[in-house]
N, C-alpha and C positions, 0 to 999 in steps of 0.2 A: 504494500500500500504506500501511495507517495505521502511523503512527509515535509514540511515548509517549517522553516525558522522563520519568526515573524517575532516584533516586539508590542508589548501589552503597555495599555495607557499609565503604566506604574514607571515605561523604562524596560520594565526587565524582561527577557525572553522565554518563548514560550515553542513548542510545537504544534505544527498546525497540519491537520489531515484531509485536505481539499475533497477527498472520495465523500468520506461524513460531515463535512462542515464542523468538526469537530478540534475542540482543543486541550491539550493537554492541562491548562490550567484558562483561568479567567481571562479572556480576555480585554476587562475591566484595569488587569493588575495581578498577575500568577506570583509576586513577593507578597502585593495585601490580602489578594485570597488565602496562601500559605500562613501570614503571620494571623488571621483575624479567627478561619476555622480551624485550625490544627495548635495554633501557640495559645492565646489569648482564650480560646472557647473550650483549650484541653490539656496543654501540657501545666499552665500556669495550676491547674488543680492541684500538683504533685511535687509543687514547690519544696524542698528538703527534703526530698524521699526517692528514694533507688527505685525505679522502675523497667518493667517489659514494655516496649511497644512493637505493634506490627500496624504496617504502613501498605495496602491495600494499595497498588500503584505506583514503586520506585521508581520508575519513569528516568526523570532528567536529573532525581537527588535532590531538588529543592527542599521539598518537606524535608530530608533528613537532616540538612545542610542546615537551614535554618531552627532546627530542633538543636542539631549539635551547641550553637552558638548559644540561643535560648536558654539551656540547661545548664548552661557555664554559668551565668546570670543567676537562673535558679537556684542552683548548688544541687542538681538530679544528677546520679549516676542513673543512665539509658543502658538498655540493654535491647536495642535494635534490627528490628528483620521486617526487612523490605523484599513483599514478594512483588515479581514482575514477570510478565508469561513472554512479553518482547523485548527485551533489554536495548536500549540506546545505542546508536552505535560512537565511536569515541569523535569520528567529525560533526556531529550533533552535541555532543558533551563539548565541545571546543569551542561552538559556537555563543552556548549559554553564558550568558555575561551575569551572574549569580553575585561572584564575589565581588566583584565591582560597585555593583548598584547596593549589596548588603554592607560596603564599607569591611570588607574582612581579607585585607589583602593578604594580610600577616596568618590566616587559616587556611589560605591559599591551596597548602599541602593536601590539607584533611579533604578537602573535597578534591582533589584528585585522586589521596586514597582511597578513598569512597569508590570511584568508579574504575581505579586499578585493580581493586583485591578482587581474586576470584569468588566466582560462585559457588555458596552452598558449604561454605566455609565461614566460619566464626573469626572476625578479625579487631583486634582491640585496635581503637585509632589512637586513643588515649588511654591514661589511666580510669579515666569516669566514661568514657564513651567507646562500645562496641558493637559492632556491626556484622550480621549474617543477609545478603541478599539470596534470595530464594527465586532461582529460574522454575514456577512452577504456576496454573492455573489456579483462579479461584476456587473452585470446586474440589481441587485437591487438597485442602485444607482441613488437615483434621489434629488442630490444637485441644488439650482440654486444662482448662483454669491457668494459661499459661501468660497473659495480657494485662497488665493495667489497663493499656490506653489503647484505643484503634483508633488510625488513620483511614477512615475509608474514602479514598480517593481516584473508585474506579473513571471509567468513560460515561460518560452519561446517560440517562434512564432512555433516551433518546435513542439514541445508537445501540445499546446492549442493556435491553432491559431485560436480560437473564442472569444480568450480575447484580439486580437488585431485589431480587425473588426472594420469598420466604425462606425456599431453603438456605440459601446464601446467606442469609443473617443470624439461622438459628447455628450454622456452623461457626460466625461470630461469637453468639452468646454463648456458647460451650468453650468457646476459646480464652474468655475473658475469666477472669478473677470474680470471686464477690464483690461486689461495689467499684465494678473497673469501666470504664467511660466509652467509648463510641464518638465518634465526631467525623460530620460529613458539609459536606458543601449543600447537599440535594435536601429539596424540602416536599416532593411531591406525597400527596395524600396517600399513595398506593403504598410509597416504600415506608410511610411513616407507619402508616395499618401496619406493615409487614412487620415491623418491627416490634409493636407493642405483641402481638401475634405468639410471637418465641417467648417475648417473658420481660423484655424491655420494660425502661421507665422513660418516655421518651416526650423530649424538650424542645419547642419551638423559639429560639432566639434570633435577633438581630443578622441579616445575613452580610456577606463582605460586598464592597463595592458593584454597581449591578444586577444584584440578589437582595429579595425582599426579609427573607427567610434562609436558618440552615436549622440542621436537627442535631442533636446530642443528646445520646440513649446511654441509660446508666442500669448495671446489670445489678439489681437490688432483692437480696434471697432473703 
């Protein structure tokens, strides 16, 4: 499928899929989408506490990149797994102007480790930050109580509404901890039903630039 580097009203870049009309992140702002659903509406919860997360679309590393950075701030040691079914290839990674526009020229490395380290392998970037990318299909996903925090940051209900189905979430809720968080960009009625469905406690707030709405479902036993 062709794919287009193209830049989001933020500055920062973005993949763009001409076949679907579809984009990798907002293109409102793919850094304010990244920092407003994924930082601000889910990792900030976990402020001075060691957590798992898995991230539902490693794509171009933004979200981890800007987690990495976020959690320094915080004082979270991350324990990090980014599944991805297409992985990037490195002249599209070259292209992404991430550290530039995040001010983090001096982390520069870490996000090229990111996208050096092999797959499917556990790699420590730092002492508080580690990382497993996971070349594998949503549906093959079978965690149990193993998640703080979910990143779900598929393609959109639009394009692949079989990666927002019941099942797919209830394989989420088995994946997460007791009282472990959920957060997605998507606010549609169907995937929020779906959600409460499995056993969610699910939250309508504020969405990022462009978006009326996001959701964050919280797994409460």
């Amino acid at each position: 499928m062709k794919r287009e580097i193209i830049q989001t009203a933020d500055g920062s870049t973005t993949i763009y899929l001409p076949d679907w009309n579809e984009n990798y992140h907002s293109k409102h702002g793919a850094i304010q989408e990244a920092n407003h659903v994924f930082i601000q509406n889910g990792l900030v919860l976990f402020a001075g506490k060691p957590i798992s997360i898995l991230e539902i679309g490693f794509g171009t590393g933004l979200n981890a990149f800007i987690t990495f950075l976020e959690a320094a701030k915080l004082q979270i040691q991350v324990d990090y797994i980014g599944v991805e079914a297409y992985p990037v290839s490195e002249a599209e990674i070259a292209s992404m102007n991430y550290v530039n526009e995040l001010n983090a020229s001096q982390q520069s490395v870490v996000f090229e480790k990111m996208h050096a380290s092999p797959w499917n392998e556990k790699w420590s970037l730092t002492d508080t930050f580690s990382l497993t990318k996971r070349k594998q299909f949503i549906d093959q996903i079978d965690d149990v109580l193993a998640f703080d925090l979910i990143y779900f940051d598929a393609f959109g209900f639009r394009v692949q509404p079989e990666l927002w189905r019941t099942e797919i979430f209830c394989k989420m809720f088995k994946a997460m901890k007791n009282n472990g968080v959920l957060v997605t960009y998507a606010a549609r009625g169907e995937v929020r039903r779906s959600m409460i469905e499995v056993g969610f406690s699910v939250e309508k707030l504020p969405g990022p630039p462009g978006k009326r709405e996001m959701l964050r479902a919280t797994k409460k036993l």
